[in-house]
C-alpha positions as CSV (number, residue, x, y, z in Angstrom):
1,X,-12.0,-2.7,-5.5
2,X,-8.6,-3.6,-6.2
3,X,-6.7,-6.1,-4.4
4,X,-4.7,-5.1,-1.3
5,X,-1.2,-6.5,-2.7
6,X,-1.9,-3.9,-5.6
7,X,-2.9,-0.9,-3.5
8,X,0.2,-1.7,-1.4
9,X,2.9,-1.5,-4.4
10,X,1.1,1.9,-5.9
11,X,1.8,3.4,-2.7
12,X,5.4,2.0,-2.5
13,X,6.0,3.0,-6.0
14,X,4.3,6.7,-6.0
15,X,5.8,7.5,-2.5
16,X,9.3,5.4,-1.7
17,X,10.3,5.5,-5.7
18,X,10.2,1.4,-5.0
19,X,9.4,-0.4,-8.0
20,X,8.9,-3.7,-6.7
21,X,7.8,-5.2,-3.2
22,X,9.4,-8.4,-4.1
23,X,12.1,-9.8,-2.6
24,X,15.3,-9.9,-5.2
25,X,18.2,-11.2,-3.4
26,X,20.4,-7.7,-3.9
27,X,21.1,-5.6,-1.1
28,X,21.5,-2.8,-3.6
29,X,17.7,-3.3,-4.9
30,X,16.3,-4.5,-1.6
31,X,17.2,-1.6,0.8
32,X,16.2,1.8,0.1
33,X,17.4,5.3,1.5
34,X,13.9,7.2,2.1
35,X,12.9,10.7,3.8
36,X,10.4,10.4,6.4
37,X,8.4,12.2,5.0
38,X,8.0,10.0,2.2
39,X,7.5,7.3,4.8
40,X,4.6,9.4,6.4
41,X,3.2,10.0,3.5
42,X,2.6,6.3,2.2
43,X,2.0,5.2,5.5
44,X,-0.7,8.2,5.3
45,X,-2.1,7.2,2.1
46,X,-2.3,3.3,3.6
47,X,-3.9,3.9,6.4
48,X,-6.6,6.4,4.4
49,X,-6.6,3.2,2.0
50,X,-7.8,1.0,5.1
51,X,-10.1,3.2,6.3
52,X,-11.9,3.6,2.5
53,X,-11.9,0.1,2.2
54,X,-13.6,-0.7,5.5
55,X,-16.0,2.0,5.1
56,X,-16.7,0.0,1.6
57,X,-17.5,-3.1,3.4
58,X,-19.8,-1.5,6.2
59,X,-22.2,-0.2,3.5
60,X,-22.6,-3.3,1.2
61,X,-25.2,-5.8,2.6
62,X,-23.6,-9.2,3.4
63,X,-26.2,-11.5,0.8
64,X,-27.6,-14.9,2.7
65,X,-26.6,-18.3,0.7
């Protein structure tokens, strides 16, 4: 399953047309001019992502030590 950070920047990058979600020091590369719906639609897709992952960890069996 891929890490959360990862999932996180697809979405940015796929939906906002952000290429990174670090911070850069540039107002120019650090605020960006979005449509909503491009905001609903990541926020969409994240929220779907939350619910796949939780769904992933309800079916595997948590293994005794």
């Amino acid at each position: 399953m891929p890490h959360r950070d990862t999932v996180i920047a697809d979405i940015a990058k796929r939906h906002l047309l952000i290429d990174t979600l670090e911070t850069r020091n540039s107002d120019s590369e650090d605020f960006y001019e979005v449509a909503v719906w491009c905001i609903k639609a990541a926020l969409l897709e994240a929220y779907e992502a939350g619910q796949n992952a939780s769904a992933i960890d309800i079916q595997m069996p948590i293994k005794n030590v």
